[in-house]
C-alpha positions as CSV (number, residue, x, y, z in Angstrom):
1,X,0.0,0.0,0.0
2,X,3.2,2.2,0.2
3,X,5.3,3.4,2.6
4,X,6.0,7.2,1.8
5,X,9.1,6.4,-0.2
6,X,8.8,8.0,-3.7
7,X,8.1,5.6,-6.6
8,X,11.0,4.2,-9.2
9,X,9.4,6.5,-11.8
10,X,12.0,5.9,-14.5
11,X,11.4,2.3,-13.7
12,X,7.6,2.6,-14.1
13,X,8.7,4.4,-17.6
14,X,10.5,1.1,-18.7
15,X,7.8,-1.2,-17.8
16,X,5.6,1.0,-19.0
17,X,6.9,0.9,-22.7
18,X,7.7,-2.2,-22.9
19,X,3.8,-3.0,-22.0
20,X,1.6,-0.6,-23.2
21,X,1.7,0.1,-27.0
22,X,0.0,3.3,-27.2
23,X,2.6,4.5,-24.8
24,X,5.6,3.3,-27.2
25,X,3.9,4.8,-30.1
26,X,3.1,8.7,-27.7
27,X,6.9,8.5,-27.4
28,X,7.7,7.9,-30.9
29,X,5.3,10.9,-32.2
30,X,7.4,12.8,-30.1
31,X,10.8,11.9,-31.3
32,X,11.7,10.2,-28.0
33,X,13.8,7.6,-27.8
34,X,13.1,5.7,-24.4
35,X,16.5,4.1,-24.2
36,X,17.9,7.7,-24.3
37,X,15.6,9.0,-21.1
38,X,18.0,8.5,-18.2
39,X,16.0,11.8,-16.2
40,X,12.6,12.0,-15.3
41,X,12.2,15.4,-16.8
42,X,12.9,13.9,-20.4
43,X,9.5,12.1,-20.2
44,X,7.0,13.8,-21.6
45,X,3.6,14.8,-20.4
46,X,0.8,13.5,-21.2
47,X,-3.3,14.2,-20.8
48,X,-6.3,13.4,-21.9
49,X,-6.4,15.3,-25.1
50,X,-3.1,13.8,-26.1
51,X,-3.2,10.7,-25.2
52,X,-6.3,8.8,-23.8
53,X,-8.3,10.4,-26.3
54,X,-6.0,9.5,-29.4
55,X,-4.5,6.1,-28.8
56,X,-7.6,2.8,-28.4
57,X,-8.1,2.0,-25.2
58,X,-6.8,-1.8,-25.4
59,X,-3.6,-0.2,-27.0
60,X,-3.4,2.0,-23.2
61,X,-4.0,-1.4,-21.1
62,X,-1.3,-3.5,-20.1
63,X,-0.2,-5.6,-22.8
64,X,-2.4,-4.3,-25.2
65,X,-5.8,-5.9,-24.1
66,X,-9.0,-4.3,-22.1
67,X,-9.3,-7.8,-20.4
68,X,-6.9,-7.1,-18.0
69,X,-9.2,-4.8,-15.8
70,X,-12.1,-6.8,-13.7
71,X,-14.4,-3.7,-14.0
72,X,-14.8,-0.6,-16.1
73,X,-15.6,3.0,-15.1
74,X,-16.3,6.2,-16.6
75,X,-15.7,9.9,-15.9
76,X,-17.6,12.0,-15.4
77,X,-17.3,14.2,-18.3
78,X,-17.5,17.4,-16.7
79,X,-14.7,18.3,-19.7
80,X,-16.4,16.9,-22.3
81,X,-16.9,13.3,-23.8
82,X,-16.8,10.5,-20.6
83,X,-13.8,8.3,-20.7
84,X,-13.7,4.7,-20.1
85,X,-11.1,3.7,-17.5
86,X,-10.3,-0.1,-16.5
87,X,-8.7,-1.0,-13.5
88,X,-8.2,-4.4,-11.2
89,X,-8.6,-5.0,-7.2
90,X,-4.9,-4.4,-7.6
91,X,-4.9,-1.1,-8.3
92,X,-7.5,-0.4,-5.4
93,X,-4.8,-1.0,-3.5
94,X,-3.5,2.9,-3.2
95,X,-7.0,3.9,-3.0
96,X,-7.4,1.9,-0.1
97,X,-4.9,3.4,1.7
98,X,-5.7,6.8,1.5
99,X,-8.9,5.8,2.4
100,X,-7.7,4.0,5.9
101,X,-5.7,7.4,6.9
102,X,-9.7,8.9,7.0
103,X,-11.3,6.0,8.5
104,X,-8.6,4.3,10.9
105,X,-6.9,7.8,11.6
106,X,-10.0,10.2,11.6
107,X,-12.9,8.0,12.5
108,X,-11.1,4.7,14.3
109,X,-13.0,2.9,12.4
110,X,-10.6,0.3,13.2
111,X,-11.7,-0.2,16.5
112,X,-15.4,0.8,16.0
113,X,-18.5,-1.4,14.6
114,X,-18.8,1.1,11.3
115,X,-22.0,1.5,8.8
116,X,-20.6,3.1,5.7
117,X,-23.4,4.6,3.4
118,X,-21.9,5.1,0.3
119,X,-24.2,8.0,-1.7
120,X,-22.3,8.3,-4.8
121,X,-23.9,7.6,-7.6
122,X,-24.4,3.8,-8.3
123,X,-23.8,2.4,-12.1
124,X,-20.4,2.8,-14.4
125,X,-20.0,6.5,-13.1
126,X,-16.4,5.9,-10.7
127,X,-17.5,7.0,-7.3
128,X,-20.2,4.5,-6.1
129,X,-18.9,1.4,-7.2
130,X,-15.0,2.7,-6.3
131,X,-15.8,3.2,-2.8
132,X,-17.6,0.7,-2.5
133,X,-15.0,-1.6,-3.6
134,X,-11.9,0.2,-1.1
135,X,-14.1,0.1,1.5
136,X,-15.1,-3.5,1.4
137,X,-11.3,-4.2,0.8
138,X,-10.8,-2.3,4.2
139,X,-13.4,-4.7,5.8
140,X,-11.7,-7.9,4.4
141,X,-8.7,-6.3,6.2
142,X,-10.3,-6.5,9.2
143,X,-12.2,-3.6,9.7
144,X,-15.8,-3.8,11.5
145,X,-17.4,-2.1,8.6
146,X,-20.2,-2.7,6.5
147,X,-20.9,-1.0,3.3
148,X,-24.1,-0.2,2.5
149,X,-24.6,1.1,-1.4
150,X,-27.6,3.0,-1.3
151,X,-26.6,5.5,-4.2
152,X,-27.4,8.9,-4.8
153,X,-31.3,8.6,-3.9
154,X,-31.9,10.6,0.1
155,X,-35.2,8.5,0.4
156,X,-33.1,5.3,0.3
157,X,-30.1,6.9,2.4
158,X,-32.2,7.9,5.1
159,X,-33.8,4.3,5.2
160,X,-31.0,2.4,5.3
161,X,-29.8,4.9,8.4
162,X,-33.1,4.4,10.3
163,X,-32.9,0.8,9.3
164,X,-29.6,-0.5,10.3
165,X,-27.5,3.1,11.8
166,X,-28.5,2.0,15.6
167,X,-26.7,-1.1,15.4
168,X,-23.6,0.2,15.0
169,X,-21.0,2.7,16.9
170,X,-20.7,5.0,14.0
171,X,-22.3,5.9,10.5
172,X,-20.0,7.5,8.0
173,X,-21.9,9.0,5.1
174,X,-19.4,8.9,1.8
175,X,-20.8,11.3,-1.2
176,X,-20.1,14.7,-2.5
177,X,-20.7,17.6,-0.2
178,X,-24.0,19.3,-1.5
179,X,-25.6,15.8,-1.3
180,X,-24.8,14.8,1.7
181,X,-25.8,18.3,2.9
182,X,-29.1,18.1,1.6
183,X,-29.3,14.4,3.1
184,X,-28.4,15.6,6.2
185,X,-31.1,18.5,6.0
186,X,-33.6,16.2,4.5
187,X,-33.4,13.7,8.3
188,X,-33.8,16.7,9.9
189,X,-37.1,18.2,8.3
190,X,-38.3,14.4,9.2
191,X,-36.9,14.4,13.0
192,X,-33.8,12.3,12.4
193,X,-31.6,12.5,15.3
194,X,-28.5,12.5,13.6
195,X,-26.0,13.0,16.8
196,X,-27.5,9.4,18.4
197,X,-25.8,7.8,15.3
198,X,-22.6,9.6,15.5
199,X,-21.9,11.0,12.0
200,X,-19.0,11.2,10.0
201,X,-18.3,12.4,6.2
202,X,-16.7,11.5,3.7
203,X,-16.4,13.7,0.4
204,X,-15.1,14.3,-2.7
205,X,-15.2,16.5,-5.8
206,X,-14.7,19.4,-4.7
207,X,-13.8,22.1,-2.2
208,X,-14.9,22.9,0.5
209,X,-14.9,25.9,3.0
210,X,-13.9,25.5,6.9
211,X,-17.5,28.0,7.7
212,X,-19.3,24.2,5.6
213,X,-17.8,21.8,7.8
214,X,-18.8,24.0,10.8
215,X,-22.6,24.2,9.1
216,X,-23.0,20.7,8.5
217,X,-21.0,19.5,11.9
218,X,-23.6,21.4,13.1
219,X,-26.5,20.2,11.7
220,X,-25.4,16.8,12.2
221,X,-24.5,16.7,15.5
222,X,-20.5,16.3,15.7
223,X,-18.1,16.5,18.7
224,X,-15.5,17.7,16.6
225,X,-15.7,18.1,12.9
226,X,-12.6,19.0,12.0
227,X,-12.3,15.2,12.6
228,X,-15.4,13.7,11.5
229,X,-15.5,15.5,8.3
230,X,-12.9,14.7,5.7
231,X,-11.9,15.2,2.1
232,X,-11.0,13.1,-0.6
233,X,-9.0,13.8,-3.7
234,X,-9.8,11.9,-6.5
235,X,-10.0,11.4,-10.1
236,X,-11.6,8.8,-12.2
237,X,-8.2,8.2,-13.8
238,X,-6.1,7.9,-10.9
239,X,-8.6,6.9,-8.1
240,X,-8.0,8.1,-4.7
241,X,-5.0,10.3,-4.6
242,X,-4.5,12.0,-1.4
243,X,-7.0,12.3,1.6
244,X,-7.4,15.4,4.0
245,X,-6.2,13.9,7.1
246,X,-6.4,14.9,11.1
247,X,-3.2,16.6,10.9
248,X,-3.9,18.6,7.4
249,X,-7.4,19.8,8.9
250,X,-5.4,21.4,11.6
251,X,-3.5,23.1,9.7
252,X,-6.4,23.9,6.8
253,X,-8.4,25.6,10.1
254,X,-5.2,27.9,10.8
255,X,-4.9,29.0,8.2
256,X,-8.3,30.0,7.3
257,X,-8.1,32.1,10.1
258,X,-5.1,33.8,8.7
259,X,-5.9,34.5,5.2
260,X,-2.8,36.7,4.9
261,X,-0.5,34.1,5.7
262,X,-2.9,31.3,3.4
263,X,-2.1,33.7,0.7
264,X,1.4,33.4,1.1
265,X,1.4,29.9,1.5
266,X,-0.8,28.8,-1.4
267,X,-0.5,31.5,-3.9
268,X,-3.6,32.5,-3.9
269,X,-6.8,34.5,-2.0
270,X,-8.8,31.2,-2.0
271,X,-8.5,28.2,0.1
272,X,-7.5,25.1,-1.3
273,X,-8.6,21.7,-0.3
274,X,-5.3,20.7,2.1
275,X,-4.6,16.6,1.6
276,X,-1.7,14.5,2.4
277,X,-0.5,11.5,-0.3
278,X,1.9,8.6,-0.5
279,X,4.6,9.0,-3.2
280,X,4.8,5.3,-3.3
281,X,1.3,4.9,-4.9
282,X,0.7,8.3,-6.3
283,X,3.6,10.7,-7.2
284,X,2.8,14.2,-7.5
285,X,4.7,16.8,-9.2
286,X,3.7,21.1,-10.5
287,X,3.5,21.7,-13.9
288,X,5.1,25.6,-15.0
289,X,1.8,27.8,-14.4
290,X,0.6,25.8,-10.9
291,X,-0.9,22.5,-12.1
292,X,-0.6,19.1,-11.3
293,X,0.8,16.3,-12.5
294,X,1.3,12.5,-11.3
295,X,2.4,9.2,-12.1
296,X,0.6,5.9,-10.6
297,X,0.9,2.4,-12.0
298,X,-2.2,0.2,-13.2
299,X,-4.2,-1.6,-15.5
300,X,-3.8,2.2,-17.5
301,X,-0.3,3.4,-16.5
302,X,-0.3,7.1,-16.1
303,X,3.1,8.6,-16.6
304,X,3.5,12.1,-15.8
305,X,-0.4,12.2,-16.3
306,X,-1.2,16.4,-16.2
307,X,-4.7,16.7,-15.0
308,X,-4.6,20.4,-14.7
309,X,-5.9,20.8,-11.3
310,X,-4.8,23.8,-9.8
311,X,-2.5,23.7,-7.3
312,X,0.7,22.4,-5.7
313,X,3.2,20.7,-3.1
314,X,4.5,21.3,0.3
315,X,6.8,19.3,1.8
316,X,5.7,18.1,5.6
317,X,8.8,18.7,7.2
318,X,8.5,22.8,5.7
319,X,4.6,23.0,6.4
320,X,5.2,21.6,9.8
321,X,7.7,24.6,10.4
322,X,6.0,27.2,9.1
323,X,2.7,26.5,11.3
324,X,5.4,26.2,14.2
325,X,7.3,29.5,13.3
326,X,3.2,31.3,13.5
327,X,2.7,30.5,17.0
328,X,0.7,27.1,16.0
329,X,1.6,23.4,16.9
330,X,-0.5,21.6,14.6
331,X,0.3,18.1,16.9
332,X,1.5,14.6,15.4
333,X,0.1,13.1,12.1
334,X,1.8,11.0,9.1
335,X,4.6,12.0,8.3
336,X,3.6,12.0,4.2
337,X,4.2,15.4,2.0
338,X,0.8,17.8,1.3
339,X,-1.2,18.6,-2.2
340,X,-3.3,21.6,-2.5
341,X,-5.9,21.8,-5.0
342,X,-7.9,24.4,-5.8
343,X,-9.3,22.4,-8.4
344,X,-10.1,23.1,-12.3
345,X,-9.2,26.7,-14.1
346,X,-12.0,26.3,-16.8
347,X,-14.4,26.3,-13.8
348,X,-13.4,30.5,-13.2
349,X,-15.6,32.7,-14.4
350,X,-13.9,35.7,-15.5
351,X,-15.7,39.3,-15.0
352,X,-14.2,42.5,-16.4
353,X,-11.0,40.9,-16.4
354,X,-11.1,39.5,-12.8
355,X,-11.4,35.8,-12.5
356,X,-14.4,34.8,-10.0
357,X,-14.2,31.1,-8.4
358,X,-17.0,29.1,-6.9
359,X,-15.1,28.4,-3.5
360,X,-15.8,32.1,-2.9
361,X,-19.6,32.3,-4.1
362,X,-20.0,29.0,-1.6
363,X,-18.4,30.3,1.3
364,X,-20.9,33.6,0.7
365,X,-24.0,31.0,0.3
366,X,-23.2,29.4,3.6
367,X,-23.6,32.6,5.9
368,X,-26.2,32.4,8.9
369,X,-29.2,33.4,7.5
370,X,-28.5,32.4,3.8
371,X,-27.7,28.7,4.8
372,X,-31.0,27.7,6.4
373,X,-32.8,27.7,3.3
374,X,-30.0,27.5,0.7
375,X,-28.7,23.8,-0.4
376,X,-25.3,25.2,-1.1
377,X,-25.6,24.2,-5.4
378,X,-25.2,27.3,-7.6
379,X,-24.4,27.5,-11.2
380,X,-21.8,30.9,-12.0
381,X,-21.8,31.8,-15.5
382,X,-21.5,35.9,-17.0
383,X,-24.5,36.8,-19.2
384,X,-25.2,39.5,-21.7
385,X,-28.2,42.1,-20.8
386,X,-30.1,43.6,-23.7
387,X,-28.2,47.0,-23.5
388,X,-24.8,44.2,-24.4
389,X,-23.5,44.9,-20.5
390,X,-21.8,42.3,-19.0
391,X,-23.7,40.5,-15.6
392,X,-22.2,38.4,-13.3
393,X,-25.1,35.9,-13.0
394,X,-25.6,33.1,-10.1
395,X,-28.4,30.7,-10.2
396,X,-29.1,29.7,-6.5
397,X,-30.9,26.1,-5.6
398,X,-33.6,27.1,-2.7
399,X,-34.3,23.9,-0.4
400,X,-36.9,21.9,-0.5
401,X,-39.7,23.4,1.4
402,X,-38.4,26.6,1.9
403,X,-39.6,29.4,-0.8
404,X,-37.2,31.7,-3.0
405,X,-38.6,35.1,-2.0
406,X,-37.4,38.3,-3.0
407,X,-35.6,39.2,0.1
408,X,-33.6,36.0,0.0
409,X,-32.7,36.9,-3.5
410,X,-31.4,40.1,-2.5
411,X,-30.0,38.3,0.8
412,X,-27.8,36.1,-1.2
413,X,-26.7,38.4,-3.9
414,X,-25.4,41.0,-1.4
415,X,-23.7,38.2,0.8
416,X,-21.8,37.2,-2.7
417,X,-20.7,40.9,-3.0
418,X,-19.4,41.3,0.2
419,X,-17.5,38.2,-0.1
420,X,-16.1,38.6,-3.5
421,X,-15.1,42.1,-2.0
422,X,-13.4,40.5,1.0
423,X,-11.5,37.8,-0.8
424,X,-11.1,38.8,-4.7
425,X,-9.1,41.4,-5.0
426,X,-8.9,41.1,-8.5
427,X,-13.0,41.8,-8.6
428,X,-12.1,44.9,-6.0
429,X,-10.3,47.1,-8.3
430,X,-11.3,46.0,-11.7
431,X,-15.1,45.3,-11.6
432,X,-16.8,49.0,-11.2
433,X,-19.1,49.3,-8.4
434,X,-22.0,49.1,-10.1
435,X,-21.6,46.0,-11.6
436,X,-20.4,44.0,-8.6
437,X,-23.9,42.9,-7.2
438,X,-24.7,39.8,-9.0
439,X,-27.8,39.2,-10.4
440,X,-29.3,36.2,-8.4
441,X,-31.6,33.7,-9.7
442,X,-33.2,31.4,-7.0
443,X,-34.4,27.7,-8.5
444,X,-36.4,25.1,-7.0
445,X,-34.5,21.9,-5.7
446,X,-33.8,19.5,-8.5
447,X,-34.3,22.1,-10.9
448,X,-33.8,20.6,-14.2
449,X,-32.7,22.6,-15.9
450,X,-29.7,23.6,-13.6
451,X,-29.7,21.2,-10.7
452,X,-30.6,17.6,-12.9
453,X,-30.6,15.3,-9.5
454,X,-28.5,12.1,-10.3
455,X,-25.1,13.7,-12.1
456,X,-21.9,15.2,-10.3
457,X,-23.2,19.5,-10.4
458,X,-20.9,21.2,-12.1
459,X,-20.8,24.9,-10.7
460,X,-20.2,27.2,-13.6
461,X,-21.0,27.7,-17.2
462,X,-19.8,29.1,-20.5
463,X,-21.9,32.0,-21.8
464,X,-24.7,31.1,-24.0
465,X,-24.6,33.7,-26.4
466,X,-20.7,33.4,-26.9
């Protein structure tokens, strides 16, 4: 499962072309001679475009055949076509890793009789059935857990949690964060009592704000939920990659409260989802212009796969002294290096020249007031008005039961002002005053026409008219 020792890369690169064809024949359209490359930073990059989508997927499989795999997922296609991505129980094995330093290190799930709900969507899409499958790999380990699959449907999630929750210690709830929100709001419009089943999350897809973890620690009852509520990051490509852990909350809640020094450390105004990874499984690496980049072995090798995710590395030992130099001892944890992801650049909106992110719309959507009746989805797009001005425009999903009145539309489009104010300052000085109230739109749950139920949400769109 690795043991924090970086990976033989350039030994990877050898197996890799004398296995996989369409590798052999990327190298050769690029005039590289693999018995030349004696340096990692002779081998190429390669992506999706490039790559996956231009070499059959048999010729990407180990020794040239799709057989390999035992099961078959797809992407999500939130960049355009879905992919098809093999893979085996062997490479679960990283996955399941990073999924132990949540569940054994966060929730001692170890040591306690554990119900894990998985509410990913079921089918060929890569979270349901992916979790599923580490987690019951984590139970044939020895782990007191039970998965229970209920997908993406809160009618069958809140059944299996009245149904079978009391007889265990714990119930961890796995799915990405605005459905488990509205699960967690759903049991309690119907009087579920979700501290007697002592919660814990687990989530991916996206990032999330400190101010959310509060909300729904909250709502669900949680001691402490800087440990009961952790991050995953993962692709369908690579799986799980690296996990928020105890140690990287810590340091994530720090530094929220020091946006000056966040800024300094990551680069940027927003906050980045903070997670810790093995290099021995997945080995990370920043591409010129802050993007990502790793290598993992499997039934698709990805060598120096660039996934262009925002973000970048920090080595433990340096983020360990820096908290320490500020005045804060973030305690003991793994000793494994960080990843910080801000996530995907075609997401940003840009206004008038400044780019505007969802992390800062959501964290402006989950004030007191605007939270109670707000499910935390949104769709961010600009929009031409009939005079040809420019609008930022945010579509708001309103809860189920509560109604989208006008002074909760004005509510939320002044609480995204004042937050793109606070944290953009980009939107500060170059959007004029009079265009920096967005127009907000307020949509019924499940809208379908911006919030389909049953696909990953993506939370911004291209212009329409352009």
């Amino acid at each position: 499962m690795g043991d924090g020792k970086p990976m033989d890369l350039l030994g990877l690169f050898r197996d890799t072309v004398s296995d996989v064809p369409a590798y052999r024949k990327f190298l050769l359209a690029r005039d590289v001679d693999p018995d030349a490359v004696v340096s990692v930073d002779q081998i190429p990059l390669t992506s999706k475009s490039d790559y996956h989508h231009r070499y059959p997927l048999p010729e990407r499989c180990r020794g040239g055949r799709v057989t390999g795999g035992d099961i078959v997922a797809l992407s999500s296609g939130s960049s355009g076509t879905p992919t098809v991505w093999p893979r085996s129980a062997r490479d679960e094995r990283g996955g399941a890793a990073r999924m132990a330093h949540i569940l054994r290190d966060a929730f001692h799930a170890d040591e306690r009789t554990t119900l894990a709900v998985v509410c990913f969507a079921l089918g060929h899409w890569v979270g349901g059935m992916y979790v599923a499958g580490i987690c019951r790999r984590l139970a044939a380990e020895g782990y007191p857990i039970t998965v229970a699959p209920a997908g993406n449907d809160i009618d069958e999630v809140l059944r299996v949690v009245d149904e079978l929750g009391g007889h265990y210690e714990q119930v961890v709830l796995l799915g990405y964060p605005p459905f488990v929100k509205n699960v967690i709001d759903s049991g309690l419009a119907r009087g579920v009592d979700w501290a007697a089943y002592r919660i814990k999350i687990v989530m991916a897809g996206e990032v999330i704000s400190e101010q959310w973890r509060d909300l729904i620690g909250l709502r669900a009852g949680m001691t402490d939920p800087a440990s009961d509520v952790a991050n995953m990051y993962g692709t369908a490509d690579g799986g799980v990659l690296a996990t928020e852990t105890p140690l990287s909350v810590r340091i994530r809640r720090f530094l929220a409260g020091r946006p000056d020094l966040a800024s300094a450390v990551f680069g940027d105004s927003r906050l980045p989802t903070l997670a810790q990874f093995d290099p021995a499984t997945h080995l990370f690496e920043t591409v010129p212009g802050g993007t990502l980049a790793f290598s993992t072995d499997g039934t698709v090798p990805l060598i120096r796969y660039h996934i262009a995710d925002e973000g970048g590395l920090i080595g433990y030992d340096d983020l360990i002294a820096l908290c320490r130099g500020h005045g804060f001892d973030p305690g003991d944890g793994a000793d494994l290096p960080f990843v910080f992801v801000f996530g995907r650049s075609m997401f940003t909106v840009s206004f008038f020249g400044a780019n505007v992110y969802p992390e800062d719309v959501a964290v402006a959507l989950e004030q007191p007031g605007i939270a109670d009746w707000a499910t935390g989805r949104f769709v961010l797009r600009t929009l031409e008005d009939v005079d040809r001005d420019r609008r930022l425009n945010v579509v708001v999903e309103v809860a189920g039961g509560a109604s989208g009145t006008e002074t909760r539309r004005r509510a939320a489009a002044e609480a995204i002002r004042a937050e793109l104010l606070r944290v953009n300052n980009e939107f500060a000085h170059y959007v004029p005053a009079g265009y920096q109230t967005p127009d907000v739109e307020l949509r019924a749950a499940d809208d379908p026409e911006f919030f389909p139920p049953g696909i990953k949400h993506r939370y911004s769109r291209p212009d329409p008219s352009r």
